[in-house]
N, C-alpha and C positions, 0 to 999 in steps of 0.2 A: 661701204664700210658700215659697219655695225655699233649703236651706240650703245653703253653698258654704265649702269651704274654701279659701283664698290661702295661698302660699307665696310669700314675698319674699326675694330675695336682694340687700344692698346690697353696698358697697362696704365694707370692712373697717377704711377709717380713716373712715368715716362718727360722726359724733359719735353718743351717745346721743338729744340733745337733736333733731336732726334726723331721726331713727327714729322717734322718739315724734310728732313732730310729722307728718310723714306717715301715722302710725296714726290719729291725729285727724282727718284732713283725711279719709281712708279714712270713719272712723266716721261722721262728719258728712256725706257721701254717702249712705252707706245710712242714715242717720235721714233723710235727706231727700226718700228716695223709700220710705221707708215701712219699714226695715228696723232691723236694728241689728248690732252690734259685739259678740257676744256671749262671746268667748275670743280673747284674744292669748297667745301662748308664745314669748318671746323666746330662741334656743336658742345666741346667742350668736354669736361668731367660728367656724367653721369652715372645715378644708382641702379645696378642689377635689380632685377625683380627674384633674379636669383643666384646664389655663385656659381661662377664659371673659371673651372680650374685654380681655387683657393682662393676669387678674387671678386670682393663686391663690389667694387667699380671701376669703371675704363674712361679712356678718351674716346670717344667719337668722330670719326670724318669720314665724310659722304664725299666721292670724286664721283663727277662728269665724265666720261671718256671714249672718244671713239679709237676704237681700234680692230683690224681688220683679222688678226692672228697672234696679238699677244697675251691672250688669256694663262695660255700655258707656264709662260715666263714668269707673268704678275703672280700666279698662285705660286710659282714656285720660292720668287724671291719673301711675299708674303709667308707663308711656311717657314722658313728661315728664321725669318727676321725674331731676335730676341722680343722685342718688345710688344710684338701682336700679339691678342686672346684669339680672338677672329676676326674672320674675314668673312664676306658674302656678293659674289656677282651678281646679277641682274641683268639681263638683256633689257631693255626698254621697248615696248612695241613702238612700229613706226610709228602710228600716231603721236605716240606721247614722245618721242623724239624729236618730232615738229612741232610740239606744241613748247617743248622746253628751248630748242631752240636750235636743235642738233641737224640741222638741214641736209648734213651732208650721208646721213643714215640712211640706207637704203636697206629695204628686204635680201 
């Protein structure tokens, strides 16, 4: 299984309650294809360096996540979802998936 980090940027007047709920929807993807939700870091409101899509600042969360096949799905629901600017995947090399603590990552 492959571990991957996401980087989400919402909309800044996005409630908490819709955040969260989009993490779950996330989470329960990758439990559903065989993976999990291992680390969220909600890093809060921050200011663009520059506007993106009429908007100077977003929310911020970084997910942890191993999963083996659900790339396709997370972009898609991400896509969708009203309240995202972006998004961005990350595969994590093994290394740094052992060193963060994703043991179960393999090549």
């Amino acid at each position: 299984m492959r571990a991957y980090e996401l980087m989400i940027i919402f909309k800044a007047e996005t409630e908490e309650s819709a955040v969260q709920t989009t993490i779950n929807r996330l989470a329960e993807i990758a439990q559903a294809d065989g993976g999990s939700l291992e680390k969220t870091d909600k890093w809060g409101v921050r200011r663009f360096a520059y506007e993106i899509k009429h908007q100077t600042e977003g929310f911020y969360v970084v997910l942890e996540f191993l999963a083996p096949n659900a790339l396709s799905e997370i972009d898609r629901t991400l896509r969708l979802a009203d309240g995202v600017i972006r998004h961005k995947f990350m595969r994590l090399p093994l290394g740094e998936a052992h060193k963060r603590g994703l043991a179960a990552a393999t090549a």
